[in-house]
mmCIF file as Biopython writes it, N, C-alpha, C and O atoms, coordinates in Angstrom:
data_model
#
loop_
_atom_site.group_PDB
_atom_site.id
_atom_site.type_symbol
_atom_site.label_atom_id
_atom_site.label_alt_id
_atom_site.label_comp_id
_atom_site.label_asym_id
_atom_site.label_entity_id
_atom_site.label_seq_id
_atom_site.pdbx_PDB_ins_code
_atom_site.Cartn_x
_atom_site.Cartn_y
_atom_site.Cartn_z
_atom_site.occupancy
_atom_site.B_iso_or_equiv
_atom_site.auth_seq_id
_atom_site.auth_asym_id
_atom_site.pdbx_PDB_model_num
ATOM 1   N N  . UNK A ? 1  ? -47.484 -29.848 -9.826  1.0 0.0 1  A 1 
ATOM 2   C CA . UNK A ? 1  ? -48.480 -29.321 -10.741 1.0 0.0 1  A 1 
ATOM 3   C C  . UNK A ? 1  ? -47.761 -28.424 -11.744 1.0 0.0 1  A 1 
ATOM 4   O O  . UNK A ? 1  ? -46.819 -27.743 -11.338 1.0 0.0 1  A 1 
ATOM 5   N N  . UNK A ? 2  ? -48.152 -28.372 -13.083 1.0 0.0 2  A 1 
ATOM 6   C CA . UNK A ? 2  ? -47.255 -27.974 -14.237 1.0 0.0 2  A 1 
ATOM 7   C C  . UNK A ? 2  ? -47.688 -26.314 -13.970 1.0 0.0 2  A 1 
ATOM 8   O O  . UNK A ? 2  ? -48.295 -25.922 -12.972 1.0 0.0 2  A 1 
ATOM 9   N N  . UNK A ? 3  ? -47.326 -25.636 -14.859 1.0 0.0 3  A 1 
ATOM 10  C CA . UNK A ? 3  ? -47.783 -23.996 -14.644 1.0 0.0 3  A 1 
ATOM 11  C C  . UNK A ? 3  ? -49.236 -24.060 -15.906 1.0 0.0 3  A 1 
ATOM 12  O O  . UNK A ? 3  ? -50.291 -23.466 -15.684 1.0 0.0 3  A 1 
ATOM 13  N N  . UNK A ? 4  ? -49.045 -24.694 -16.882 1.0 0.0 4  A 1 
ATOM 14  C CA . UNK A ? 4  ? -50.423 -25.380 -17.435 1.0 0.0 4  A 1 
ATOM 15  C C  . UNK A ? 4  ? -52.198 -25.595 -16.943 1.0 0.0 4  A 1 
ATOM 16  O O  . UNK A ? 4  ? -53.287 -25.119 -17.263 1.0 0.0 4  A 1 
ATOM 17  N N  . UNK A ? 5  ? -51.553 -26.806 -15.806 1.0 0.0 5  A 1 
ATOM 18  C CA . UNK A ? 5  ? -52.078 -27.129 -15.173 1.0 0.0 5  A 1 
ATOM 19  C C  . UNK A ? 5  ? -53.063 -26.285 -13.730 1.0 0.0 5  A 1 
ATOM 20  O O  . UNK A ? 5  ? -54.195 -26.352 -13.250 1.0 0.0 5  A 1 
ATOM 21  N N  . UNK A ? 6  ? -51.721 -25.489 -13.487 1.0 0.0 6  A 1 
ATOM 22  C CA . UNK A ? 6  ? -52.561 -24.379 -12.267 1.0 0.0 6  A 1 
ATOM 23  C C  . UNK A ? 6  ? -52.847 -23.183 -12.739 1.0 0.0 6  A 1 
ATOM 24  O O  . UNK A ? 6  ? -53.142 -22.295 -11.939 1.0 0.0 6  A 1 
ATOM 25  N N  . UNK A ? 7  ? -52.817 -22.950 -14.000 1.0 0.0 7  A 1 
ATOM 26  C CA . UNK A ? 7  ? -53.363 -21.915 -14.479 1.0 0.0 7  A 1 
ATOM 27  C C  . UNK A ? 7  ? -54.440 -22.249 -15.047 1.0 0.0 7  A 1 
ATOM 28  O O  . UNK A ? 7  ? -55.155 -21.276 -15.287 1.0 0.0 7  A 1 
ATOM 29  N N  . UNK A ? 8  ? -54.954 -23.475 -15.442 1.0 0.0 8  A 1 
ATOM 30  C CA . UNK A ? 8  ? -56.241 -23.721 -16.061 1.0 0.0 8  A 1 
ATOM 31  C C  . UNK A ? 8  ? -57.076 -24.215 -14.863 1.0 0.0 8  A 1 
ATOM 32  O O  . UNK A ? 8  ? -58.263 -24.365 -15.153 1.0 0.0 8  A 1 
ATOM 33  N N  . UNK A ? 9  ? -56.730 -24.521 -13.518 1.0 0.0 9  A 1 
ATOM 34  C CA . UNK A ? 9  ? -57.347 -24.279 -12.258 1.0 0.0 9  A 1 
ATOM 35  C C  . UNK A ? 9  ? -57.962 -22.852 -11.757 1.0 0.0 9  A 1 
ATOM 36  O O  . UNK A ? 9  ? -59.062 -22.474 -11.353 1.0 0.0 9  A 1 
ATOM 37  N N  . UNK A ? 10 ? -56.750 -22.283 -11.980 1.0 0.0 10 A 1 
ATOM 38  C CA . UNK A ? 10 ? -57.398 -21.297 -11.409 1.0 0.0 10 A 1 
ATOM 39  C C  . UNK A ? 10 ? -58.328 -20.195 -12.696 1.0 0.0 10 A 1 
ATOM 40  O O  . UNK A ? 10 ? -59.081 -19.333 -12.243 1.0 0.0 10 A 1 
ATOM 41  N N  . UNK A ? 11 ? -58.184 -20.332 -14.137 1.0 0.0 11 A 1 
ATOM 42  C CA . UNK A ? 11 ? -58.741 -19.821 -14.975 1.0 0.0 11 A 1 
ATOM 43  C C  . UNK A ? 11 ? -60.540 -20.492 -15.331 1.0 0.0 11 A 1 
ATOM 44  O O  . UNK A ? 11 ? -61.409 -20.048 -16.081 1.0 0.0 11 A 1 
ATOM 45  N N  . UNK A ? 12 ? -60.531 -21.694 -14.425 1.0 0.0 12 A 1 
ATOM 46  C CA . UNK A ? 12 ? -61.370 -22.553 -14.244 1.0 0.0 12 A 1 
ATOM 47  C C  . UNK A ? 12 ? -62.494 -21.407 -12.657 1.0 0.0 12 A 1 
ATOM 48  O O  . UNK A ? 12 ? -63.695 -21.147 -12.730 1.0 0.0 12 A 1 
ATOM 49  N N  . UNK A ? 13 ? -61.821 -21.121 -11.824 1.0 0.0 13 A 1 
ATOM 50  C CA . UNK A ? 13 ? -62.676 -20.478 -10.995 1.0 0.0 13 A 1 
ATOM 51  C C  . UNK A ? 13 ? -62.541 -19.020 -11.102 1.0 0.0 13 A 1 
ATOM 52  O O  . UNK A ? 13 ? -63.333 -18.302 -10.491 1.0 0.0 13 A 1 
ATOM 53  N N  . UNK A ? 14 ? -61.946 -18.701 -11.563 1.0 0.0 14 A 1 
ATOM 54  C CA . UNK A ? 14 ? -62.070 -17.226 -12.333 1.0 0.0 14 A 1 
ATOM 55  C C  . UNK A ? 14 ? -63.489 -16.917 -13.082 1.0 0.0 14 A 1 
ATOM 56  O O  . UNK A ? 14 ? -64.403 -16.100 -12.968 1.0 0.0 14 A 1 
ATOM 57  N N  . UNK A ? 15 ? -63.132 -18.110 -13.970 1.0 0.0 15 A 1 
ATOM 58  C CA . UNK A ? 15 ? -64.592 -18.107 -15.659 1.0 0.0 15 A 1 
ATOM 59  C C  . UNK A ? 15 ? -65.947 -18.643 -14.076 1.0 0.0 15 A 1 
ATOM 60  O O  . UNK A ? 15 ? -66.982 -18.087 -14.445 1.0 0.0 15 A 1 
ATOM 61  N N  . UNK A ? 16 ? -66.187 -19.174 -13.081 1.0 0.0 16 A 1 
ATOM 62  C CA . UNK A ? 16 ? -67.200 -18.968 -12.615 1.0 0.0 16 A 1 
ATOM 63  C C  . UNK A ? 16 ? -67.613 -17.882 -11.474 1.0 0.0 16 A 1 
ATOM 64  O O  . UNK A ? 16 ? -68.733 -17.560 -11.077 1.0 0.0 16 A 1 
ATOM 65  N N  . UNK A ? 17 ? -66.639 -17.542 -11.180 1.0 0.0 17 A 1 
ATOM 66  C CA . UNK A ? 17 ? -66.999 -15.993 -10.402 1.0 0.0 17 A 1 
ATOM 67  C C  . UNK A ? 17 ? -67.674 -15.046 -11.860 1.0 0.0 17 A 1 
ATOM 68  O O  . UNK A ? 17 ? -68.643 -14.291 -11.788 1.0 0.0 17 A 1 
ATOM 69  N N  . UNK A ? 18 ? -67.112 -15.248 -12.740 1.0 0.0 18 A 1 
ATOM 70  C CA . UNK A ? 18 ? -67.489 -14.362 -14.234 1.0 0.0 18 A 1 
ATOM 71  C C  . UNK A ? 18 ? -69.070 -15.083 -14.267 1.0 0.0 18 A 1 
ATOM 72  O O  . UNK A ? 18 ? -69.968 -14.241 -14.310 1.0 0.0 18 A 1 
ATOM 73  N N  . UNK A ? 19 ? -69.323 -15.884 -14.258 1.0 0.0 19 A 1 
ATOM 74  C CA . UNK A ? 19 ? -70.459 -16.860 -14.851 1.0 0.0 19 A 1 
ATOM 75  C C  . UNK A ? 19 ? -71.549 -16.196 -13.433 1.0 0.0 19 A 1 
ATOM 76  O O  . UNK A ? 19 ? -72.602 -15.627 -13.722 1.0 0.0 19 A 1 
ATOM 77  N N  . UNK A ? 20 ? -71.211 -16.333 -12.276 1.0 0.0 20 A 1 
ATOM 78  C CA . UNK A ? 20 ? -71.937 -15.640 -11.038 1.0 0.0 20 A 1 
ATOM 79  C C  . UNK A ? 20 ? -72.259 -14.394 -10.777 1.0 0.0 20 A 1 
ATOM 80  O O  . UNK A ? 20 ? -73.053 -14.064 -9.895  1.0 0.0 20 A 1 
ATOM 81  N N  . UNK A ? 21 ? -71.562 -13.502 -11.652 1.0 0.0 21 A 1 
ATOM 82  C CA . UNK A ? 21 ? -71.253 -11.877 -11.963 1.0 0.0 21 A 1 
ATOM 83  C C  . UNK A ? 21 ? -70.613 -11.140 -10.473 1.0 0.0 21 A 1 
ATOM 84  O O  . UNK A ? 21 ? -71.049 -10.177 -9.841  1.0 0.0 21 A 1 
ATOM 85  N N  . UNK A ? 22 ? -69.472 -11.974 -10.230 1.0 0.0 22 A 1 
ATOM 86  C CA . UNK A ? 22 ? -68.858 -11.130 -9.231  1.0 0.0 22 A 1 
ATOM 87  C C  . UNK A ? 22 ? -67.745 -11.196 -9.349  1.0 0.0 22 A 1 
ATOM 88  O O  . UNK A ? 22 ? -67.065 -11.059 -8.332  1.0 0.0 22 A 1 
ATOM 89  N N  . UNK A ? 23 ? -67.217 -11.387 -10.383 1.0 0.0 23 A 1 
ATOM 90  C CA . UNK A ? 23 ? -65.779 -11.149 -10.819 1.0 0.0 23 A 1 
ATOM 91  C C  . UNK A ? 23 ? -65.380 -9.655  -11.175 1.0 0.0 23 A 1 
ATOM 92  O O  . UNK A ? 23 ? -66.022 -9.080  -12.053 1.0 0.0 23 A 1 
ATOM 93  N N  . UNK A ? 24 ? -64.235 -8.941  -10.455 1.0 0.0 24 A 1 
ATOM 94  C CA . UNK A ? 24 ? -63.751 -7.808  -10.215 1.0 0.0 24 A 1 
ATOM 95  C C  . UNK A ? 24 ? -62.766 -7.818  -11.429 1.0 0.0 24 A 1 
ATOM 96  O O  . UNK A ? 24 ? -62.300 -8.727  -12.116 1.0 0.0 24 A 1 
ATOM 97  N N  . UNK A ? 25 ? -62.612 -6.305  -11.429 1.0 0.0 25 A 1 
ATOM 98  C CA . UNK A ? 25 ? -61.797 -6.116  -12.506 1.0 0.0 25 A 1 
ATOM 99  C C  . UNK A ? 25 ? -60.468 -6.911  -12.281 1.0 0.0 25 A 1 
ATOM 100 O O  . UNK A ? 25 ? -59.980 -7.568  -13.201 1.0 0.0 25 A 1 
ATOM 101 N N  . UNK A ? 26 ? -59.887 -6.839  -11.034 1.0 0.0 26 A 1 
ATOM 102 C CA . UNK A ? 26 ? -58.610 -7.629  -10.641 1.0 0.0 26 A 1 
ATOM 103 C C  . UNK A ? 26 ? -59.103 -8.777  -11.082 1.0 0.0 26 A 1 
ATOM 104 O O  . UNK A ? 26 ? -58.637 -9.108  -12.172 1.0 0.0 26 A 1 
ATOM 105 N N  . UNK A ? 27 ? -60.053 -9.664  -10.521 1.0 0.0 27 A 1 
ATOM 106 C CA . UNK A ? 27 ? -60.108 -10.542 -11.010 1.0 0.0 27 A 1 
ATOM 107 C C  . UNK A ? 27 ? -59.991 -11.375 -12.753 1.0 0.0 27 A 1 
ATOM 108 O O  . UNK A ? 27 ? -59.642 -12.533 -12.983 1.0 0.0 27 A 1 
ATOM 109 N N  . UNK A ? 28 ? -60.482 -10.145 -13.899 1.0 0.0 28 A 1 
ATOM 110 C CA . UNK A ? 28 ? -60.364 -10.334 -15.080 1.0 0.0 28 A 1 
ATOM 111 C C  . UNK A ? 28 ? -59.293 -10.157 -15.447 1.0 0.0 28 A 1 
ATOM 112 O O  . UNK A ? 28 ? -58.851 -11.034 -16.187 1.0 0.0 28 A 1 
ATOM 113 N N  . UNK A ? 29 ? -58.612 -9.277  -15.204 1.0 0.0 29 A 1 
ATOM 114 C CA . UNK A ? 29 ? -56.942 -9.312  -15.218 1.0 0.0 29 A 1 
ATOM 115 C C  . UNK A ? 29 ? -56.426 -10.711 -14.896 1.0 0.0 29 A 1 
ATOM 116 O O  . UNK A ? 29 ? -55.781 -11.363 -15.716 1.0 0.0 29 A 1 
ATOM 117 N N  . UNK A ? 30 ? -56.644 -11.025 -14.022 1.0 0.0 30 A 1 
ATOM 118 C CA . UNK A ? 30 ? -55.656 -12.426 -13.357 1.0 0.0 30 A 1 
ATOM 119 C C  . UNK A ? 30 ? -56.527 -13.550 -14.249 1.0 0.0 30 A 1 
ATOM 120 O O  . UNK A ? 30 ? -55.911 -14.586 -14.501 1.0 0.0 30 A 1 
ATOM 121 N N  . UNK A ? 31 ? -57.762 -13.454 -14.700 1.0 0.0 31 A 1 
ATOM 122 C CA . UNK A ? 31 ? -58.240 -14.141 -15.888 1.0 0.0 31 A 1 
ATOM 123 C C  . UNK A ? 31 ? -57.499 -14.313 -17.278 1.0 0.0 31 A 1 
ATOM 124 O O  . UNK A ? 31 ? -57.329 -15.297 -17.998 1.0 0.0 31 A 1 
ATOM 125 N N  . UNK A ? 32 ? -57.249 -13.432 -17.349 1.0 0.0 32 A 1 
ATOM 126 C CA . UNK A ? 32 ? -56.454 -12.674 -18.950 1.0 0.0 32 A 1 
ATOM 127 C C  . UNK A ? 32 ? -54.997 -13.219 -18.594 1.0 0.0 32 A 1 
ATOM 128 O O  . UNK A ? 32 ? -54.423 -13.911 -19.434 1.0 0.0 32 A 1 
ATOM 129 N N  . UNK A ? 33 ? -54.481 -12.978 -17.577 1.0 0.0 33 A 1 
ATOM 130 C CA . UNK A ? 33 ? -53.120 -13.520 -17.389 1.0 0.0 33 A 1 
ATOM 131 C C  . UNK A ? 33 ? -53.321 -15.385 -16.833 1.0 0.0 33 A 1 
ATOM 132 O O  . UNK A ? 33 ? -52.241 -15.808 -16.422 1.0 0.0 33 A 1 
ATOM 133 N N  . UNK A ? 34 ? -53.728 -15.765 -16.812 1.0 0.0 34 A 1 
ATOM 134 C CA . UNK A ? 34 ? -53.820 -17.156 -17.032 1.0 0.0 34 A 1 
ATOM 135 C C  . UNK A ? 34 ? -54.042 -17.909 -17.820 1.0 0.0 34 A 1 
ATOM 136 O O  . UNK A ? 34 ? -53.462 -18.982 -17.988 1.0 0.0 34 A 1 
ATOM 137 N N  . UNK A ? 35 ? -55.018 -17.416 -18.500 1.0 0.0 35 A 1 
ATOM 138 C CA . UNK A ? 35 ? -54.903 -17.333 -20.159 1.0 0.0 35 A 1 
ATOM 139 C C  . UNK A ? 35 ? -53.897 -17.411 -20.491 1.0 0.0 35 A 1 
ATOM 140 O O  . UNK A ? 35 ? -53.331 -18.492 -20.644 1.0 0.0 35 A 1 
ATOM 141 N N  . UNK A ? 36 ? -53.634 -16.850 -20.596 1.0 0.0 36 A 1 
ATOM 142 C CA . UNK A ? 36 ? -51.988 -15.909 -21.293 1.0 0.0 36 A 1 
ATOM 143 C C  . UNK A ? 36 ? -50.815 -17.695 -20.992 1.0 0.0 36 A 1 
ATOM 144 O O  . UNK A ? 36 ? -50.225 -18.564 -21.634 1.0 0.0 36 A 1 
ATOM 145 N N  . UNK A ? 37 ? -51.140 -17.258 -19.527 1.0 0.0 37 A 1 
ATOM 146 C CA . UNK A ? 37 ? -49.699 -18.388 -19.172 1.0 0.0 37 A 1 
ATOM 147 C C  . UNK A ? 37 ? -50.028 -20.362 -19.694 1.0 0.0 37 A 1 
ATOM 148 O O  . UNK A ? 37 ? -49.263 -21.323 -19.771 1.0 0.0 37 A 1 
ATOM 149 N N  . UNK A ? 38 ? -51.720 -20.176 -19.977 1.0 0.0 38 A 1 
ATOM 150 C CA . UNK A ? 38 ? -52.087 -21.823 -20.559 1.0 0.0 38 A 1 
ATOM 151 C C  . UNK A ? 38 ? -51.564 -21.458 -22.105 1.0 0.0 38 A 1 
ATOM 152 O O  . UNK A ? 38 ? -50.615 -22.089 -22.571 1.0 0.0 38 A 1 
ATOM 153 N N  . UNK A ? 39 ? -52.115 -20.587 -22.748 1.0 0.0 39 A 1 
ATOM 154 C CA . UNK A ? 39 ? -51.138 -20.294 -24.002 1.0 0.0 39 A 1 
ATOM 155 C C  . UNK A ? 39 ? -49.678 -20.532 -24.465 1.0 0.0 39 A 1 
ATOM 156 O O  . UNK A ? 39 ? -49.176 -21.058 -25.458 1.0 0.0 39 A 1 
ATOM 157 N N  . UNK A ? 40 ? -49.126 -19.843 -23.180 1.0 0.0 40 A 1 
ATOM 158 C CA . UNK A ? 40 ? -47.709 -19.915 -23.255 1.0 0.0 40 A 1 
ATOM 159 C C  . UNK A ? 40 ? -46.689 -21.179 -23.158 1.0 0.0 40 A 1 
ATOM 160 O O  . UNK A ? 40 ? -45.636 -21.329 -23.777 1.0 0.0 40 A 1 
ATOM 161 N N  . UNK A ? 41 ? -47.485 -22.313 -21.915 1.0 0.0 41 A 1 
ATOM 162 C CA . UNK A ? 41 ? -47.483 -23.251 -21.778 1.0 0.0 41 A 1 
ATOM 163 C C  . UNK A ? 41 ? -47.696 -24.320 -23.073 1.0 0.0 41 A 1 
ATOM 164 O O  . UNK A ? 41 ? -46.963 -25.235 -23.449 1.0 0.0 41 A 1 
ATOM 165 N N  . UNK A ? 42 ? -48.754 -23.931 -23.507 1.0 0.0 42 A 1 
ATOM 166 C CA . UNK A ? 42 ? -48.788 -24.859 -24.850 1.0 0.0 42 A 1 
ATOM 167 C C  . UNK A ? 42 ? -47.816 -24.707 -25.950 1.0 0.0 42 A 1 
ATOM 168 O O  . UNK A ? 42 ? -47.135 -25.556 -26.525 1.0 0.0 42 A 1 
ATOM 169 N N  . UNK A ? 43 ? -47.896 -23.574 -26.092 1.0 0.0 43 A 1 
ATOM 170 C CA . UNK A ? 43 ? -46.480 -22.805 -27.515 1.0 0.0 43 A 1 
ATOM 171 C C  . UNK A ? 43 ? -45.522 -23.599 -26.996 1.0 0.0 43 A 1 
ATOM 172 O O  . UNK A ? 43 ? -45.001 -24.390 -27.783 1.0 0.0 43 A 1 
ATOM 173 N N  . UNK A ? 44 ? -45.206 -23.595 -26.034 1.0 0.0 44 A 1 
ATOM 174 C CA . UNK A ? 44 ? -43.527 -24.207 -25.300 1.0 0.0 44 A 1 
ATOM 175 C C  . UNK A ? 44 ? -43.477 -26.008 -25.401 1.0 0.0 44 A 1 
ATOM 176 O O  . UNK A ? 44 ? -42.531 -26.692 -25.792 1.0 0.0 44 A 1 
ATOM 177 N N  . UNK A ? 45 ? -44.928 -26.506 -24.871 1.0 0.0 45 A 1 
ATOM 178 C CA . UNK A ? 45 ? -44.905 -27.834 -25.117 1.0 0.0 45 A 1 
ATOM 179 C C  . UNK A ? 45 ? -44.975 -28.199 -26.728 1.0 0.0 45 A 1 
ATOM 180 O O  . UNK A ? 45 ? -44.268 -29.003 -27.336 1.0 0.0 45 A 1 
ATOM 181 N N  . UNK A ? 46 ? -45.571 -27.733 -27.010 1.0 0.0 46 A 1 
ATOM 182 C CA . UNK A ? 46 ? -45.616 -27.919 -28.794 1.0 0.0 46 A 1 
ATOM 183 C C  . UNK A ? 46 ? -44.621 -27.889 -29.279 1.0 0.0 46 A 1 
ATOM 184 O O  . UNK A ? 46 ? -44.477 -28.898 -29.970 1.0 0.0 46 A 1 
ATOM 185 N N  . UNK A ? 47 ? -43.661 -27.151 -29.315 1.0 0.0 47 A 1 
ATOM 186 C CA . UNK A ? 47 ? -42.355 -26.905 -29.379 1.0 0.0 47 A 1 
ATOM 187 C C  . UNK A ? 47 ? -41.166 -27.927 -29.062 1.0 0.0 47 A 1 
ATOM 188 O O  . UNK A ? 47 ? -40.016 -27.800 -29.483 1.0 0.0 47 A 1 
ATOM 189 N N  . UNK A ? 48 ? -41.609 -28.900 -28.296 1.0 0.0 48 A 1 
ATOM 190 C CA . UNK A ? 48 ? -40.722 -29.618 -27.262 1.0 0.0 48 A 1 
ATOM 191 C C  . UNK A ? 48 ? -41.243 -30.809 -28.031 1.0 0.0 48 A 1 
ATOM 192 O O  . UNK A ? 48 ? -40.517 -31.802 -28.080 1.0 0.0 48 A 1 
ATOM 193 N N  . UNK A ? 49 ? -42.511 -30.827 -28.687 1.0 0.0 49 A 1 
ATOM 194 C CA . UNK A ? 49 ? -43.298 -32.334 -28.732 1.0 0.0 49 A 1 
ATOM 195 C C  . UNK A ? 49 ? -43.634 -32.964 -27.491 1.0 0.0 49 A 1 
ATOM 196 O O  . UNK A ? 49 ? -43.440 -34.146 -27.209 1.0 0.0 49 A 1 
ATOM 197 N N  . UNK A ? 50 ? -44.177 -32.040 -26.738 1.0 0.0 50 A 1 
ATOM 198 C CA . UNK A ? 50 ? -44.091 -32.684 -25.535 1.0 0.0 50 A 1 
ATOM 199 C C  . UNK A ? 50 ? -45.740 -32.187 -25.138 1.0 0.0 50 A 1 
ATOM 200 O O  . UNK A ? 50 ? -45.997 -31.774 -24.008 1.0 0.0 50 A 1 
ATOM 201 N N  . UNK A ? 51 ? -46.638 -32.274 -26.055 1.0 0.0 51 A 1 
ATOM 202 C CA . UNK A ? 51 ? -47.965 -31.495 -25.938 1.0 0.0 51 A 1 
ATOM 203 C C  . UNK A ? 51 ? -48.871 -32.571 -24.882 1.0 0.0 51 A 1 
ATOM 204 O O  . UNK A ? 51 ? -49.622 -32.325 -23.938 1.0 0.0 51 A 1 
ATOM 205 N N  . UNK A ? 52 ? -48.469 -33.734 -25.447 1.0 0.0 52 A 1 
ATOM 206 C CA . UNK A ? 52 ? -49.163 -35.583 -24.566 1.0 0.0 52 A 1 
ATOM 207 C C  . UNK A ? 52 ? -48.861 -34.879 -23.034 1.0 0.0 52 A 1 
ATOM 208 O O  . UNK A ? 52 ? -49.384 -35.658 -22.237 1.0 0.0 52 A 1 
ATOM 209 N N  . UNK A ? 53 ? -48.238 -33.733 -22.268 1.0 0.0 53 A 1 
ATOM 210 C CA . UNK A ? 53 ? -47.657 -33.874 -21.229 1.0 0.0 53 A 1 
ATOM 211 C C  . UNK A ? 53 ? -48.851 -33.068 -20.199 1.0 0.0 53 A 1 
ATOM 212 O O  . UNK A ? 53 ? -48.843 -33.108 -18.969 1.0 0.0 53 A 1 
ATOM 213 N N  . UNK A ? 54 ? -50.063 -32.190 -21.243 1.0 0.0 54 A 1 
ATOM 214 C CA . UNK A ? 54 ? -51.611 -31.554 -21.038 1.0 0.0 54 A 1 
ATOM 215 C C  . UNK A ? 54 ? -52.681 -31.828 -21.662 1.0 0.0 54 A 1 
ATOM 216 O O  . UNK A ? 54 ? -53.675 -31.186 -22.001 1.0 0.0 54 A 1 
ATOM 217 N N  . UNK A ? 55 ? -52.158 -33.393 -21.815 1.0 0.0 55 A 1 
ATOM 218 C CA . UNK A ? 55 ? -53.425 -33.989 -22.653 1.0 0.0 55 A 1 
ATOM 219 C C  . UNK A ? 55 ? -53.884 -34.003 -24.132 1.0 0.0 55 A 1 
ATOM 220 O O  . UNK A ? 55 ? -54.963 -34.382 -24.586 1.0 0.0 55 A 1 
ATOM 221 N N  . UNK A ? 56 ? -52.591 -33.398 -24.899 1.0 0.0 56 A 1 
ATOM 222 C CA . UNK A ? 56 ? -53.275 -32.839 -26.200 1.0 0.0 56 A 1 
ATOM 223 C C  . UNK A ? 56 ? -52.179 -34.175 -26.767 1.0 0.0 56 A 1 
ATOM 224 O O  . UNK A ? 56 ? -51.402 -34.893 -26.138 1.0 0.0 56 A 1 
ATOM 225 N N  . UNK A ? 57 ? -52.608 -34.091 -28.527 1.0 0.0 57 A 1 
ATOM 226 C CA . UNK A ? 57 ? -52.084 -35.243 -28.996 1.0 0.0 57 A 1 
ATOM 227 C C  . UNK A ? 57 ? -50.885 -35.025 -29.322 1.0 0.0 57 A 1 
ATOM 228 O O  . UNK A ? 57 ? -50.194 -35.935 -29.781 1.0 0.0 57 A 1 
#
């Protein structure tokens, strides 16, 4: 699994603990930093031309 990939997993059950209203501040943090790392992930594939590798064109 790419770091892409398990960060938009787990930024995926993050955003519904948020959506349920029991997401903790830790929890929005580790929201914000997954974020962060699907961002980072993309800048780097884009970069590479290698974006086809998370689905993008």
């Amino acid at each position: 699994m790419s770091v892409h990939e398990s960060a938009a997993l787990h930024a995926a059950e993050l955003a519904a603990r948020a959506e349920a209203g029991t997401l903790s501040a830790l929890d929005a943090r580790s929201l914000a930093h997954a974020e962060d790392l699907m961002a980072w992930a993309r800048e780097v594939l884009t970069e590479a031309g290698q974006l086809r590798l998370i689905g993008g064109a």
